[in-house]
C-alpha positions in Angstrom: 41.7 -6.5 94.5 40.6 -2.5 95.4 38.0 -1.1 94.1 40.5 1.6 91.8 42.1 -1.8 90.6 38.8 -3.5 88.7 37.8 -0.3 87.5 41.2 0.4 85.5 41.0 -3.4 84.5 37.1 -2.7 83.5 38.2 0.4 81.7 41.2 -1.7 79.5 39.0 -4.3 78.7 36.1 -1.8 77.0 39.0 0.2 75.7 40.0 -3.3 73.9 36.3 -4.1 72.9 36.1 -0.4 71.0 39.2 -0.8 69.4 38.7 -4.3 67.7 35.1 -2.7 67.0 37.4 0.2 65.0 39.6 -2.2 63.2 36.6 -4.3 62.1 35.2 -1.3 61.3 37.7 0.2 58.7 38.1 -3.4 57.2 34.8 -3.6 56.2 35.0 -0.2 54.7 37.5 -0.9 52.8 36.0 -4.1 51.7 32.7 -1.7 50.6 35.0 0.4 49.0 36.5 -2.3 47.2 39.8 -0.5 48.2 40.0 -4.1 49.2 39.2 -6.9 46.5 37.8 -10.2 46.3 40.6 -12.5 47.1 43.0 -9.8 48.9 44.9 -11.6 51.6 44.0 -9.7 55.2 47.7 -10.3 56.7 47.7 -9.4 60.4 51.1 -7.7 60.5 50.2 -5.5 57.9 47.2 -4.8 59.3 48.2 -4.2 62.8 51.6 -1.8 61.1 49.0 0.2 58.9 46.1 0.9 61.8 49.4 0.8 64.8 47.1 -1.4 66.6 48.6 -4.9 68.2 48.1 -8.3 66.1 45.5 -9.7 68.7 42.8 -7.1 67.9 43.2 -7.1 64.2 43.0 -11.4 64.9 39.9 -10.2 66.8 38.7 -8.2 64.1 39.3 -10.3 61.3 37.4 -13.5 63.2 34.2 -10.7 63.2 34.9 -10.4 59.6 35.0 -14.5 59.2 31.8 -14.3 61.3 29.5 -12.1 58.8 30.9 -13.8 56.2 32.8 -11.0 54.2 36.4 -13.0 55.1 37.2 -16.8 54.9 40.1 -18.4 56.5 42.0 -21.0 53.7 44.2 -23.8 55.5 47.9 -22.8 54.7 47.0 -19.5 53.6 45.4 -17.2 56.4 42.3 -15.1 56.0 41.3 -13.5 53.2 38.2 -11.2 51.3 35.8 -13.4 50.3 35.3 -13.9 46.7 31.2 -13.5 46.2 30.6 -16.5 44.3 27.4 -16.3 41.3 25.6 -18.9 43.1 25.0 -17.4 46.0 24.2 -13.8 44.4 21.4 -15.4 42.7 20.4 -17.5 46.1 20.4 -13.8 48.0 18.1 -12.3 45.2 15.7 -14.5 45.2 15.8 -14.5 49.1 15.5 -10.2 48.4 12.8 -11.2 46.3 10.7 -12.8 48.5 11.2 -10.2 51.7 10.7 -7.1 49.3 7.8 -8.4 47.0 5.9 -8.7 50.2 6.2 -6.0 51.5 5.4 -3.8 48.8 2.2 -5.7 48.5 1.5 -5.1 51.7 1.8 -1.4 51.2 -1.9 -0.7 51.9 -2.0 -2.1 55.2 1.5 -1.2 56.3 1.8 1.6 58.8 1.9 5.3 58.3 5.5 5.1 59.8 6.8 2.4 57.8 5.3 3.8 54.4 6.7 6.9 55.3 10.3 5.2 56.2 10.6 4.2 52.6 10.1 8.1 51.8 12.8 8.9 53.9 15.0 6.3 52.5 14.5 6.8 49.0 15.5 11.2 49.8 18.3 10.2 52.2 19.3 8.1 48.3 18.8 10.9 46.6 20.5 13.1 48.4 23.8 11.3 48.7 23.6 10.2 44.9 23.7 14.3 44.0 26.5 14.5 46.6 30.6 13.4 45.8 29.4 9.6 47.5 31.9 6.9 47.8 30.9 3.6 46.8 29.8 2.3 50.1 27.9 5.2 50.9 26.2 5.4 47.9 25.4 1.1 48.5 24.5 1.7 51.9 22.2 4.3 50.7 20.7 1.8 48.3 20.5 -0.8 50.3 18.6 1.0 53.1 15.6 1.8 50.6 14.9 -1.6 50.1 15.5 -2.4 53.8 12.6 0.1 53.9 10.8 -1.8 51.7 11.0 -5.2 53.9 10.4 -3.3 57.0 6.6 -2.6 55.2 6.0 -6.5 56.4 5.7 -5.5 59.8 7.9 -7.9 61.0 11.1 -6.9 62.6 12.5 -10.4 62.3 12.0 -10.5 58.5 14.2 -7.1 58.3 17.2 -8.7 60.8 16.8 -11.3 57.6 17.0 -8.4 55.0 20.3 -7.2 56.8 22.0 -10.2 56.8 21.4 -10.5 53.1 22.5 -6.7 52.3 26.1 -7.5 54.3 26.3 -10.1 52.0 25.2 -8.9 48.8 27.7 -5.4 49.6 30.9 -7.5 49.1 29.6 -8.1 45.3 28.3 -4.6 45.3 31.9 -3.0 45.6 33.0 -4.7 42.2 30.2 -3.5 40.2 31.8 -0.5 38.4 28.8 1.0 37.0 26.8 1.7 40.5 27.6 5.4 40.6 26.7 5.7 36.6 23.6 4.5 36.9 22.7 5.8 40.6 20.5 8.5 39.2 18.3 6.1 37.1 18.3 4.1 39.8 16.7 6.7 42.2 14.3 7.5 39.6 13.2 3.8 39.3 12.3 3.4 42.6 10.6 7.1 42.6 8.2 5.6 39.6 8.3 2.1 42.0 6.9 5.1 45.6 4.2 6.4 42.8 3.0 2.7 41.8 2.5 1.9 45.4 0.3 5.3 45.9 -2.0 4.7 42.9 -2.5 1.2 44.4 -1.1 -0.6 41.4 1.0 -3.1 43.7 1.1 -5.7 40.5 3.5 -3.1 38.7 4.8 -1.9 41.5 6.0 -5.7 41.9 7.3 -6.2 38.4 9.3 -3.1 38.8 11.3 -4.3 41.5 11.3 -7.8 40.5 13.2 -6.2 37.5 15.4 -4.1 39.2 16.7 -6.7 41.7 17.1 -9.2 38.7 19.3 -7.0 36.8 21.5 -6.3 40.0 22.1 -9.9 40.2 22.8 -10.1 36.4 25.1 -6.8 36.8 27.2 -8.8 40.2 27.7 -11.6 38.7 29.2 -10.1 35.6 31.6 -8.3 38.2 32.6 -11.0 40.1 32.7 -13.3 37.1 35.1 -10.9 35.5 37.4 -10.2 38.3 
């Protein structure tokens, strides 16, 4: 094989990569949207006829989807949008609970850079919650300020933990009708939850989000409950 020949078979096979990367990409958007339901069948043909794409990469695609959990494969009936199920919204919570309580304890002895982070988090929520978001952009949003406040740990395994919870939780997320209603209260929560944290006063700072991440569990599994 010349040279010119493994670099054009290099270049399809990348090409390939980015494209199932682009396909898995818009599906999960659409599943964050919840343009895409709990429960929606993920056929391939329709897929592959909607994006003009070939059936192996939106297969590709929808086994990256089976991977992280936000599709499941039923016997007899193909792949689907996972249906969050109550469970295992109140199993992720108190998961969150455990990552996020700790690290807002630890606020004191966190880093400059990390205290800082959740700063930038919490105006980067702000700002797209004054903005026209859609729904996955205003959960992603969300989702990164308490990122920020697992990442005060210190411990970048704990936060690879954090994100595999947050692609989880998002699914549930997407049915709760109410998130943009409430987003600015819930920017102003975690602005009174920032000022706790500089007055030292990590035991309310604690009950705060203890409160708030309790009452997003009650709020998804109302939503998924109901759909």
């Amino acid at each position: 094989m010349s040279d010119n020949e493994l670099v054009a078979i290099e270049s399809l096979q990348i090409e390939h990569a980015s494209t199932v990367d682009r396909v898995a990409a818009e599906l999960r958007r659409a599943c964050f949207d919840g343009e895409l339901s709990p429960g929606t069948p993920l056929r391939e043909i329709a897929i592959a006829d909607s994006l003009g794409v070939g059936r192996s990469t939106v297969r590709e695609a929808l086994a990256a989807l089976v991977a992280e959990g936000l599709a499941v494969r039923i016997p007899n009936r193909g792949t689907q949008v996972r249906r969050p199920d109550p469970e295992a919204i109140a199993d992720v919570t108190r998961a969150r609970l455990v990552l996020e309580v700790a690290g807002v304890r630890n606020w004191r002895h966190a880093t400059h850079e990390a205290r800082e982070d959740v700063r930038a988090a919490l105006k980067r929520y702000s700002d797209v919650v004054h903005g026209n978001p859609s729904q996955a952009a205003l959960n992603q949003a969300h989702l990164d300020v308490h990122r920020s406040f697992v990442a005060l740990n210190g411990s970048q395994r704990l936060t690879a933990v954090a994100d595999t919870l947050n692609t989880e939780i998002r699914l549930a997320l997407a049915s709760v009708d109410r998130i943009k209603r409430n987003a600015a209260d819930q920017v102003h929560s975690h602005e009174l939850l920032v000022r706790l944290l500089d007055n030292d006063d990590f035991e309310a700072a604690a009950e705060e989000l203890t409160q708030h991440l309790q009452g997003g569990e009650s709020s998804m599994k109302e939503s998924v409950s109901s759909s």
